[in-house]
Backbone as ProteinMPNN parsed JSONL, in Angstrom:
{"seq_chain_A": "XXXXXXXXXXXXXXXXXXXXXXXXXXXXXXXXXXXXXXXXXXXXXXXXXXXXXXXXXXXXXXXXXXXXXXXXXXXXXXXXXXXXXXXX", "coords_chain_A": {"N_chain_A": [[23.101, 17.977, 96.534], [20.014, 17.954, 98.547], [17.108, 16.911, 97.472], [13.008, 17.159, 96.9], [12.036, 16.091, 94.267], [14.006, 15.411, 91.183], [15.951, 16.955, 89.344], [16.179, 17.556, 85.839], [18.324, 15.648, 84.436], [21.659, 18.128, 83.62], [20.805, 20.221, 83.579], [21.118, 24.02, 84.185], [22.287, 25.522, 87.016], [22.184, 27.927, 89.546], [24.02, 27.408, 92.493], [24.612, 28.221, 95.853], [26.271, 28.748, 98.737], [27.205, 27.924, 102.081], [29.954, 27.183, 103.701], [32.183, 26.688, 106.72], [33.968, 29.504, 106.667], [33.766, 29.867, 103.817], [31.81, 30.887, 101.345], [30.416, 30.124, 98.548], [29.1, 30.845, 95.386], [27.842, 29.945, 92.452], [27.214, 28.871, 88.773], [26.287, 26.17, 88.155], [26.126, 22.999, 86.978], [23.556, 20.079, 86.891], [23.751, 16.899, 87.222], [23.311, 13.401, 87.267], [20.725, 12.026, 89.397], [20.487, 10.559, 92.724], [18.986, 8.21, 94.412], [17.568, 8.472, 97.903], [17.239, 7.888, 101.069], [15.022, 9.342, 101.362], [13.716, 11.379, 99.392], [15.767, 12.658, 97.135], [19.745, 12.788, 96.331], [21.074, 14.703, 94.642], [24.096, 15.24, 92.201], [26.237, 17.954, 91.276], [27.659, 19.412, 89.465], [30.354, 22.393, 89.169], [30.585, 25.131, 87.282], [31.974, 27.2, 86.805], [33.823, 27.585, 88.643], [35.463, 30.218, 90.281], [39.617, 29.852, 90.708], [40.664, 30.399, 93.181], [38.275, 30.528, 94.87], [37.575, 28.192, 94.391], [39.989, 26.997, 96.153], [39.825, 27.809, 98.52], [37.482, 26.895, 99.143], [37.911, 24.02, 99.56], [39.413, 23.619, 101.558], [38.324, 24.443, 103.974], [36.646, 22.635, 103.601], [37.981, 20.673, 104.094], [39.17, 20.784, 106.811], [36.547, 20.826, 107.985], [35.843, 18.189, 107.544], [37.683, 17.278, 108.973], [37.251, 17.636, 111.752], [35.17, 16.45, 111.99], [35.844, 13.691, 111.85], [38.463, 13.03, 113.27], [41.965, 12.342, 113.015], [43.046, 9.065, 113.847], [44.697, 8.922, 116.898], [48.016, 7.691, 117.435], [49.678, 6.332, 119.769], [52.801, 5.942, 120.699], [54.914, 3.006, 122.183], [57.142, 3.038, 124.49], [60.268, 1.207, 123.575], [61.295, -1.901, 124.28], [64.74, -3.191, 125.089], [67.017, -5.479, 125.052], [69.939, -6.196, 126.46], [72.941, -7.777, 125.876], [74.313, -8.936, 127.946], [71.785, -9.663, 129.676], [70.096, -12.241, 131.087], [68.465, -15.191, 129.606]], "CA_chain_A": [[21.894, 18.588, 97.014], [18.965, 16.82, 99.055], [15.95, 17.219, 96.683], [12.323, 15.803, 97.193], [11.944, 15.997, 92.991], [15.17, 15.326, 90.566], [16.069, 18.041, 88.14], [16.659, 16.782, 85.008], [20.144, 16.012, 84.11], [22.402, 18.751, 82.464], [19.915, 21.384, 84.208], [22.333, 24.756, 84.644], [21.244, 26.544, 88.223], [22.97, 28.557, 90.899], [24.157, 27.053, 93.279], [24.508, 29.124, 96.99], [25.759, 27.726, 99.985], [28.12, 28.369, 103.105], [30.623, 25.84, 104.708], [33.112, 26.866, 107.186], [34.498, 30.718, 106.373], [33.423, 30.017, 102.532], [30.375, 30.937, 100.66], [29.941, 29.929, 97.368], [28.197, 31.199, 94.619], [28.433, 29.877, 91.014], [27.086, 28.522, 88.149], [26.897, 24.614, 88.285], [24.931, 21.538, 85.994], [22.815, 19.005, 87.847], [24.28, 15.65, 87.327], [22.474, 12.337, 87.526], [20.315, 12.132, 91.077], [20.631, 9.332, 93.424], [17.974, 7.952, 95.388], [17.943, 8.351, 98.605], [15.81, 7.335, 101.985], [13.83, 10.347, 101.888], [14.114, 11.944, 98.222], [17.227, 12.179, 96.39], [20.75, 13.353, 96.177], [21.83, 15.152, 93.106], [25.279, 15.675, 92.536], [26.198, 18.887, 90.652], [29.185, 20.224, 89.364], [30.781, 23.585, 89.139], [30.484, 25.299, 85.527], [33.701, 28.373, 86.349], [34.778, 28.136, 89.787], [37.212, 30.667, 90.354], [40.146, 29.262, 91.726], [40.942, 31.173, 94.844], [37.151, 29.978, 95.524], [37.901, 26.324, 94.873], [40.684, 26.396, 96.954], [39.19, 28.276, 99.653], [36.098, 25.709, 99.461], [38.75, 22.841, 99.764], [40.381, 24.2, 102.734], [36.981, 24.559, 104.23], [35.758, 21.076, 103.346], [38.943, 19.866, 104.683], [38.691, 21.56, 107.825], [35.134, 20.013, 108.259], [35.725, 16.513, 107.512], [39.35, 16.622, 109.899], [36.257, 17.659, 112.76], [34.17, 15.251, 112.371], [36.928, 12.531, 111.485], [39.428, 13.635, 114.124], [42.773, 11.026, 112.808], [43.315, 8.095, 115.427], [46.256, 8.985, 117.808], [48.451, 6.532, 117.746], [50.805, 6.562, 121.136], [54.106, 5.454, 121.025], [55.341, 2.176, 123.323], [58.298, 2.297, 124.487], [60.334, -0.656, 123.282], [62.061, -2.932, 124.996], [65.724, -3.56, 124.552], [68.248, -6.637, 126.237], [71.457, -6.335, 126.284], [73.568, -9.29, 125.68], [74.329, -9.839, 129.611], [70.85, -9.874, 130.447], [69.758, -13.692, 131.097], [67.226, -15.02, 128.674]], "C_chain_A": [[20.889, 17.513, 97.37], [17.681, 17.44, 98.235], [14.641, 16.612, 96.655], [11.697, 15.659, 95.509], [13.217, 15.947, 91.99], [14.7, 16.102, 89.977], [16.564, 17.191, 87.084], [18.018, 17.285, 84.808], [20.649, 16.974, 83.602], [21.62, 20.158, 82.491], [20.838, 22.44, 84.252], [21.075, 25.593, 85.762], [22.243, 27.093, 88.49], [22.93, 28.038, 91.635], [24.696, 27.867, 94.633], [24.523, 28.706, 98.007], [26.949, 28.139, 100.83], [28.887, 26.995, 103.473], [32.038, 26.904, 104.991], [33.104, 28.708, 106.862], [33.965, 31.168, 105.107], [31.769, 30.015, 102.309], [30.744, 31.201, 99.596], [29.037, 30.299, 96.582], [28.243, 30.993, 93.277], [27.551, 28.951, 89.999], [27.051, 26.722, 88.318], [25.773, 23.834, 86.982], [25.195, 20.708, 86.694], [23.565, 18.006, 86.658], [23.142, 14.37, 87.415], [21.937, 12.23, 88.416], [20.555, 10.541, 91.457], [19.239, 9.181, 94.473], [18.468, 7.544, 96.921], [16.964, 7.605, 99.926], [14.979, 7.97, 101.201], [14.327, 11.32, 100.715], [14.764, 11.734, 97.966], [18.231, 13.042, 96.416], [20.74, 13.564, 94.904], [22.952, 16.161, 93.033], [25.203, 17.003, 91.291], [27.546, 19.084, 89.914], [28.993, 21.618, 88.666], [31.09, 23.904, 87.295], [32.354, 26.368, 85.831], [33.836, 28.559, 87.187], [35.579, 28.855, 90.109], [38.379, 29.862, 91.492], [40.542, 29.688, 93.248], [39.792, 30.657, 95.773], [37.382, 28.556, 95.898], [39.019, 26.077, 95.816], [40.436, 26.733, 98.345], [38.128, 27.024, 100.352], [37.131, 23.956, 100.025], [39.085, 22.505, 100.941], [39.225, 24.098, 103.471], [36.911, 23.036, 104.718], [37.244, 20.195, 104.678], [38.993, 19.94, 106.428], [37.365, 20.881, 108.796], [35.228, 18.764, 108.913], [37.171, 16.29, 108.678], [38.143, 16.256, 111.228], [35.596, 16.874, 113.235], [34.702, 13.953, 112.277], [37.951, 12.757, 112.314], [40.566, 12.157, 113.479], [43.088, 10.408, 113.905], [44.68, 8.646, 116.009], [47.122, 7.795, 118.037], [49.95, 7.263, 118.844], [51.65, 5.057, 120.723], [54.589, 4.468, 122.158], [56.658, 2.58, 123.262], [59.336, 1.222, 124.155], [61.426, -0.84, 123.8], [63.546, -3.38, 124.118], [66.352, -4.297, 125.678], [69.586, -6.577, 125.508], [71.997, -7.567, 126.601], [74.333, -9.701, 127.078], [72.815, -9.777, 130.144], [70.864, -11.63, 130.182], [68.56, -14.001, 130.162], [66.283, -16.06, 129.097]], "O_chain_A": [[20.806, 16.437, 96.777], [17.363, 18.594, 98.523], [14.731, 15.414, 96.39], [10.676, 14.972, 95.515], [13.607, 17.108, 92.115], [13.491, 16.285, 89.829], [17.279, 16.217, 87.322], [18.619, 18.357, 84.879], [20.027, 17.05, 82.542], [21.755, 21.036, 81.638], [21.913, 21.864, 84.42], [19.919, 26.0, 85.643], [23.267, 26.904, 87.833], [21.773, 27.811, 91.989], [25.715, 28.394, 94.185], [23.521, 28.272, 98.576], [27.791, 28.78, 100.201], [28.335, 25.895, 103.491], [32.693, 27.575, 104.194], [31.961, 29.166, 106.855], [33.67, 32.349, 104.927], [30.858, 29.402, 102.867], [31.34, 32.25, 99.352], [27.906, 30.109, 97.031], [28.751, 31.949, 92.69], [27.064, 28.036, 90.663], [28.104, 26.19, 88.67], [24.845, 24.33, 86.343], [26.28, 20.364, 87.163], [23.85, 18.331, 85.505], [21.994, 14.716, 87.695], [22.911, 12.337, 89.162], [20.749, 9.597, 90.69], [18.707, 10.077, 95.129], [19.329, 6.718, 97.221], [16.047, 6.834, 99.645], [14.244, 7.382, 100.407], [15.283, 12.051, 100.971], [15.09, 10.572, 98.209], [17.872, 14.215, 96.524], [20.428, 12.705, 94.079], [22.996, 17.314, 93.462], [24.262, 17.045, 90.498], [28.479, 18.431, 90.382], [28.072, 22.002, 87.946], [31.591, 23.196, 86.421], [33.436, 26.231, 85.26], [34.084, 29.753, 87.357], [36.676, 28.341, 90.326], [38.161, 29.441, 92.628], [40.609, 28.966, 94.243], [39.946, 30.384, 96.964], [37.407, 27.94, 96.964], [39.061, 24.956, 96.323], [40.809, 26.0, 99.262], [38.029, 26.504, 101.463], [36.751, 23.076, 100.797], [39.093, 21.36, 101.393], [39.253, 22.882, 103.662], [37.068, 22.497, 105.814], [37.213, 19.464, 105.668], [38.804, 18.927, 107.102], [37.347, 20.568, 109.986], [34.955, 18.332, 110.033], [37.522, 15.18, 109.078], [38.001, 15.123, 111.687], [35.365, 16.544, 114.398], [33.973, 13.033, 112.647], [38.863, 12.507, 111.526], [40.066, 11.032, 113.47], [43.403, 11.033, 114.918], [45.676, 8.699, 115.286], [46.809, 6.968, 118.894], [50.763, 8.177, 118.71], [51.379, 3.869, 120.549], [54.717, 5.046, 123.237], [57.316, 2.532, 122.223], [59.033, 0.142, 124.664], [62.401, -0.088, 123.804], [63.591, -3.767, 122.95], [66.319, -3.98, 126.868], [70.027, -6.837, 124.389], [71.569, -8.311, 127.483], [74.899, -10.79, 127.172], [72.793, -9.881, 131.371], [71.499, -12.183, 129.283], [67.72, -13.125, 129.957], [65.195, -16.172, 128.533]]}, "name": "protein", "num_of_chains": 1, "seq": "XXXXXXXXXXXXXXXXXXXXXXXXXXXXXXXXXXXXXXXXXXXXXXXXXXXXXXXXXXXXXXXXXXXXXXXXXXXXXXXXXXXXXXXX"}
């Protein structure tokens, strides 16, 4: 979470948020914050995820990050073969 005040550590909230197909809704505890430019990150974690959620959210996330990370294409050369009468 982008925050312009840290919660203190070990805080329990709701957490509520959309990505991709998934929306989340669950229980979590604030984590240590990080400073950032412009306020701070504070990481969270999940108190009872159900799993069907977490894997949904995974799938999601994954989904996301392929988007914006597309993997390099790597193209295939041809390769070169000599046969033992070619001249060298």
């Amino acid at each position: 979470m982008h925050l312009e005040k840290p919660l203190d550590e070990g805080v329990k909230v709701e957490v509520l948020f959309h990505v991709g197909n998934c929306t989340v809704r669950s229980k979590a505890r604030m984590m240590f914050p990080m400073w950032a430019t412009q306020g701070l990150l504070q990481p969270f974690e999940f108190d009872n995820l159900a799993e069907a959620e977490r894997q949904q959210l995974e799938s999601d996330l994954r989904r996301l990050l392929q988007g914006a990370n597309p993997a390099p294409v790597i193209e295939e050369q041809p390769s070169e073969t000599i046969s033992p009468s070619d001249p060298a």
